[in-house]
N, C-alpha and C positions, 0 to 999 in steps of 0.2 A: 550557287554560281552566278543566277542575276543579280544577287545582293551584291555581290563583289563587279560584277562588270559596271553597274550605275555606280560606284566608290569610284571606280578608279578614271572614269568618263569622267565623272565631276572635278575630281585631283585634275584631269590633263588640262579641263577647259577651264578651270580657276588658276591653271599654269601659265596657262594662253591667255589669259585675262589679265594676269598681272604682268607677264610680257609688252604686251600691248602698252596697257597703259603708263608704264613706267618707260619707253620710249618714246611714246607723243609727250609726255612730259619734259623729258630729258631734252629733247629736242627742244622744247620751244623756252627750255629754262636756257638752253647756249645762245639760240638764237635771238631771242627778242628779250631776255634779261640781262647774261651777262655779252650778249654780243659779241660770242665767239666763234669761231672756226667749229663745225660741227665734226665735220669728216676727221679719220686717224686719232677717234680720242679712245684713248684705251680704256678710261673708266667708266666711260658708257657701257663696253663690253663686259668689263666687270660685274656692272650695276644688273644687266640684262641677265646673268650666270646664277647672281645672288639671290637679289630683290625677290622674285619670285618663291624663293624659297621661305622668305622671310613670310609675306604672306600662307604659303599654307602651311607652316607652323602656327599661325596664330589663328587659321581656320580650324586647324586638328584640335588645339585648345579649347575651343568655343565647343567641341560637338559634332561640325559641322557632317562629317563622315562616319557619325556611327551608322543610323541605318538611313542611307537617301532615298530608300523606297518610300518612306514615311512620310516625306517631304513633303510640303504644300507650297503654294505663293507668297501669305503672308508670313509662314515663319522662316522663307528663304530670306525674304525683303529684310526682314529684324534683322538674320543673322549676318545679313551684307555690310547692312547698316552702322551695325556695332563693329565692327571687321574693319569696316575701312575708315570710320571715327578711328580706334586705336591706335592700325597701322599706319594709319598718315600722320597721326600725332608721332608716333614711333619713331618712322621715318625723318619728321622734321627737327627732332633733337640728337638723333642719330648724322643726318649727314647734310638735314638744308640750314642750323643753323650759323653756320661758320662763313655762308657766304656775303661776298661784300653785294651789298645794296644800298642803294639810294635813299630809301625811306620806309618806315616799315608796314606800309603800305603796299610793297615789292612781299614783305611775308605771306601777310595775307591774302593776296592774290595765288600766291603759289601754294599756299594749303589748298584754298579752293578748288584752285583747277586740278590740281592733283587727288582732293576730293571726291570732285565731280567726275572727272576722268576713271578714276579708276571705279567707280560706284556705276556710274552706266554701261564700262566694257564687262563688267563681271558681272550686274543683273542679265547684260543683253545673255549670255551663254548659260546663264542658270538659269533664269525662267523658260526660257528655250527649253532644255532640258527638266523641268519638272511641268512643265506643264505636258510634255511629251508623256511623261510616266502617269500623270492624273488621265491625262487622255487614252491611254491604255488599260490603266483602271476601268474607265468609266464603262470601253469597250466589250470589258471582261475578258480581257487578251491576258492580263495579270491580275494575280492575288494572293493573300496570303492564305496559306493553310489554315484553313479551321478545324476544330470540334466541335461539336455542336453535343451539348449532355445534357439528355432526357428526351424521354421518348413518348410524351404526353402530346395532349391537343394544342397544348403552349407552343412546345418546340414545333409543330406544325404549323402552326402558323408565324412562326417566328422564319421558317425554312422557308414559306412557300413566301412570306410578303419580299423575302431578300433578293428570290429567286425571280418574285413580278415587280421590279425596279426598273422605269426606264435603263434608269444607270448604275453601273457598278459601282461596290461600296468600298473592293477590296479582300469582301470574305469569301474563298472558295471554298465552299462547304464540303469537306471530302469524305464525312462520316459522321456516326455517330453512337455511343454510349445511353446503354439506358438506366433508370435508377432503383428499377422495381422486379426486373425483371420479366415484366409482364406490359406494358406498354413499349408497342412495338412500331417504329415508321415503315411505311411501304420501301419494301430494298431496291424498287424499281427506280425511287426519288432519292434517296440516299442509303449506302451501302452500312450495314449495324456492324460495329469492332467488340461487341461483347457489353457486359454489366458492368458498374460504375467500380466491382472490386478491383478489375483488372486495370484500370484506369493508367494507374502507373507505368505498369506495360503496352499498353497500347501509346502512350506519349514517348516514352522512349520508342520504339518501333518505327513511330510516322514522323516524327521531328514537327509537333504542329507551332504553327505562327502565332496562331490565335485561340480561344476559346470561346464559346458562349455557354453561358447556364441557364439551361431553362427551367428556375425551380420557381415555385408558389412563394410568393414574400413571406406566409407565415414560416416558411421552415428554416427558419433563421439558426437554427444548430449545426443541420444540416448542410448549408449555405456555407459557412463559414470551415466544417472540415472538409470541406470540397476545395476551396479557397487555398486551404491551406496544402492541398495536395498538389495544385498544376500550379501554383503559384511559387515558378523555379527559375523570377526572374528574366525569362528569354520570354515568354508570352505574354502576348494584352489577354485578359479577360475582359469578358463583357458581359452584365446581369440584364435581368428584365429591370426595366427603371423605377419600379414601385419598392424597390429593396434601397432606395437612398438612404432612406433612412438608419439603417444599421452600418452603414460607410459614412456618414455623413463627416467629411474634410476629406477623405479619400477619392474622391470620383471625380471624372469629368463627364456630362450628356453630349450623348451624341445624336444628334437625330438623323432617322434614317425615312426621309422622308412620309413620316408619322407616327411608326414602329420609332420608340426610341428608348436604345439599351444604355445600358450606364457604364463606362469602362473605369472597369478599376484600376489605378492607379496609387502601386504600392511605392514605387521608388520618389523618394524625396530629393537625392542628391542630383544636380545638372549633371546635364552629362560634360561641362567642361570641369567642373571639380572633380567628377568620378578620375578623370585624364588626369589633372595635376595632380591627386591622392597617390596613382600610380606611378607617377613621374616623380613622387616624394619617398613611396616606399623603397624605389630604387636608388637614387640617389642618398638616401638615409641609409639604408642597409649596406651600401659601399662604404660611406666614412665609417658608419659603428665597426665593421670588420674590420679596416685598417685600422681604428684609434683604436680598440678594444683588444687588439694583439694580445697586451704586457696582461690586460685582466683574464683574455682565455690563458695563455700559459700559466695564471695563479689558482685560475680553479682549478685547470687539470693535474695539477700537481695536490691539489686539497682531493679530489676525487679516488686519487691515485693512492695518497697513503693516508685513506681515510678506510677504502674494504677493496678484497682482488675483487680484479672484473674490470669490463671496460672503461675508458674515462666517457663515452658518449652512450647513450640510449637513445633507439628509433623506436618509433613505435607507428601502425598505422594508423592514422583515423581519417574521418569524413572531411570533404572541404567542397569546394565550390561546386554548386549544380551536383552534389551527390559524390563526388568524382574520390576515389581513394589516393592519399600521398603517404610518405614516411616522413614524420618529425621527429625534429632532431633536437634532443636538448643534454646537459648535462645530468651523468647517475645519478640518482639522489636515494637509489634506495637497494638495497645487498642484492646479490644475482639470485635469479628462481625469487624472486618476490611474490611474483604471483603463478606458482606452482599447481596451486590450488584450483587457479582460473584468475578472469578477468576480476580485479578490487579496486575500488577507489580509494584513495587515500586519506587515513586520517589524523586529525590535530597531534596523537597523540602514537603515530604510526609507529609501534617496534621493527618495522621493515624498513624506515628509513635512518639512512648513515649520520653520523654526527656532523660530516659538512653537508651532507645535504637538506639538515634543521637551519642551516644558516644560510645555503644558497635558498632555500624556498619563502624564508624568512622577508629576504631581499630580492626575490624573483630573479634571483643569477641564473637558475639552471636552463633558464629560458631565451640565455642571449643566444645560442648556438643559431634559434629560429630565425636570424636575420640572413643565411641562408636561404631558409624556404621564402623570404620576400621576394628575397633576388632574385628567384630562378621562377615567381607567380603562383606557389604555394599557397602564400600565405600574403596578410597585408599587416601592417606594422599597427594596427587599431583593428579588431574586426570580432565577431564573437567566437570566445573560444571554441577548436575544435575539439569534437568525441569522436570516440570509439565506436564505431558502428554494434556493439554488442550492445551498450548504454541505448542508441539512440534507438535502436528497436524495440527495448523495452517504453520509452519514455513516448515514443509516435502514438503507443496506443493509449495511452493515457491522455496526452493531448499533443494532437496533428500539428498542433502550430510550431513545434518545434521545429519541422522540418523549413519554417520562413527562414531556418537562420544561414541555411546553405545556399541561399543567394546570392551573399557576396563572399568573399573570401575571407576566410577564419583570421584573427589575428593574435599577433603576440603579448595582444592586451584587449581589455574590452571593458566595455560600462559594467559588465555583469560581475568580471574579475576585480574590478576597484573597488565596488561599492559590496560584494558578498564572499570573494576571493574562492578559494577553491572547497569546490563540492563533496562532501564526502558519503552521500545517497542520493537517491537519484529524487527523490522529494528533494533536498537541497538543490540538484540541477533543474528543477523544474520552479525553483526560486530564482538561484539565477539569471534562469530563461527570461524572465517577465524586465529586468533590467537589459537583457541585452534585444529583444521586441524594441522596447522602447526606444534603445538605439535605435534599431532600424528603421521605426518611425519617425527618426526625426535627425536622420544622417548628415551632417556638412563636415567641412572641411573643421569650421570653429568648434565644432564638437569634438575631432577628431583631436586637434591639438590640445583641447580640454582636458581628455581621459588621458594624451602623453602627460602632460604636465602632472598629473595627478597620479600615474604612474610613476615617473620622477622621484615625486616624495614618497611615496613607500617605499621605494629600493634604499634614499638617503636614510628615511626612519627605521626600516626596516621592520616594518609595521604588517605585512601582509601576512595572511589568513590562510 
């Protein structure tokens, strides 16, 4: 609930902001440029309805509102900075270059002021406001939920140096996990949620913000299925900072006034591409549905008098943050196929149909999933989803699978181009290692990559 009430505080006073300054503008662009009659102009009122919007659109782009708890001074300043460079650029091909002027001298004057104008009305109500929430921090008025995991003399003193801090850092320490079973904190100082098994359950239960790990740098195995267990995306972790080295490109330090943990940082992508990625899956998945019409009525007609049974198959599996959906793809394989139980399919499957050697050939049976984009399912690039029956065999073998429910599964992946589909679960723990790597190294450029190279398997009809 505070996370949303600082959103929408900063949305009104970035509204007011651009309000603002796009009338001292307007104003002195009638008055003392083209020297005219200010009062009854109706496209001031226009300007005053729009403009503003136009603005936090291109805030919502940049990031600017995902989390403002987070927020500091100088990364507001950046993100002002860039914001009103854009949007005044924007703006002056949009509607100030058509006016008659004297000299083009008259331009650049009126980028500046409109510049400067809108660059100082929008710092003065944002720093205002984030320095209000650091000041709150600091107070220990607000904070993020922590974990705090292990129950050794580390995490003691990792708890007590946070706890004797002039100032707040942010971590409200509200419990804690231990890893032995037997190293135990005073429950006077912080309250214990049980052994590091239940861990899972006790994160879903408390909804935490944040993490700390208080493990020995030699236990670097250890470290890392830990890692891979609360690491679901929505939390910062934070290590002891002698563990850099086995993160090394992943971290940022932070110091905490001489105590200083290392946060890791797993996400690569900005969070303004994260935005436009989403803005692409939706807009992509509406044309594919309309233009793709004449191709779904040719499959479903190949499905249809190829074996009885339905023309569509759902099926459930895992996707984002754990969360269960139903995917939707074309039959490709006889009804009761897997009668037996859950099977993976192979090269050479007797259970699938004779169009469905040709729709999997060319990854047809896979277009229906531009659905699940649309409705947030699924994203149009992302690592294939499983079967939750798969993915509980494969956790225990290696945790890190679970990294790949971070973002949202998609209708294609690094993993599916370059190894195509699984037919053991040693082959999806092959896979895995390509679609990691995606995650490691997520952009927008990558993302178009693996479409394009999707592309050509469906034309070659080359897929695995």
């Amino acid at each position: 609930m505070e996370a949303k009430r600082l959103r929408y505080s900063l949305i009104l006073l970035d509204w007011l902001s651009a309000l603002i300054s796009w009338g001292l503008f307007y104003y002195y662009r009638k008055i003392w440029v083209e020297h005219q009659d200010f009062q009854n102009n109706p496209t001031f009122i226009i300007g005053l309805a729009c403009i503003p919007f136009l603005w936090l659109f291109i805030y919502f782009l940049q990031g600017t509102y995902v989390d403002v708890r987070r927020m500091h001074r100088l990364r507001i300043f950046a993100l002002s900075f860039q914001a009103s460079l854009f949007g005044v650029l924007a703006l002056f091909f949009l509607l100030l270059i058509d006016d008659a002027i004297v000299g083009y001298q008259t331009y650049y004057k009126s980028l500046g002021l409109l510049f400067g104008i809108h660059l100082t009305s929008m710092l003065f109500f944002r720093i205002w406001l984030v320095s209000w929430i650091v000041h709150q921090i600091h107070k220990r008025k607000y904070g993020f939920k922590t974990l705090l995991i292990g129950g050794s003399e580390k995490a003691m003193s990792i708890l007590q140096e946070i706890k004797n801090l002039p100032k707040g850092i942010g971590n409200e320490i509200v419990g804690f996990v231990n890893l032995n079973g037997v190293d135990r904190l005073p429950e006077k100082e912080i309250p214990y949620f049980g052994h590091i098994d239940s861990l899972e359950k006790v994160m879903m239960e408390h909804q935490f913000e944040e993490v700390i790990i208080a493990l020995e740098s030699t236990e670097h195995e250890r470290l890392r299925s830990i890692l891979a267990r609360v690491d679901n995306g929505n939390v910062k972790i934070k290590i002891i900072s002698d563990m850099y080295d086995i993160l090394s490109g992943t971290v940022k330090m932070t110091n905490i006034f001489g105590a200083i943990l290392t946060e890791v940082n797993t996400e690569t992508m900005p969070d303004w591409q994260q935005i436009v990625k989403r803005i692409l899956d939706i807009v992509l998945s509406l044309i594919a549905l309309v233009l793709l019409i004449p191709v779904y009525i040719t499959l479903a007609f190949m499905v249809k008098f190829s074996s009885k049974g339905p023309i569509f198959f759902t099926q459930e599996r895992v996707g984002l943050r754990g969360k269960l959906f139903s995917i939707y793809k074309f039959r490709t394989m006889y009804v009761d196929a897997e009668k037996g139980g859950p099977q993976l399919s192979s090269q050479n499957d007797p259970r699938i149909t004779p169009s469905g050697k040709i729709m999997r050939k060319m990854r047809l049976d896979e277009f229906p999933q531009f659905y699940n984009v649309l409705i947030g399912d699924m994203s149009l690039v992302g690592p294939r989803p499983e079967r939750e029956f798969f993915i509980d065999q494969i956790k225990k073998v290696e945790p890190q699978f679970l990294q790949l429910t971070k973002v949202r599964p998609g209708i294609t992946s690094w993993g599916q181009v370059k190894f195509g589909y699984a037919e053991n679960v040693e082959q999806m723990l092959q896979r895995m290692k390509y679609d990691l790597l995606y995650l490691r190294n997520r952009t927008l450029a990558l993302d178009f990559k693996i479409m394009l190279y999707t592309v050509m398997i469906i034309l070659k009809g080359s897929g695995k």
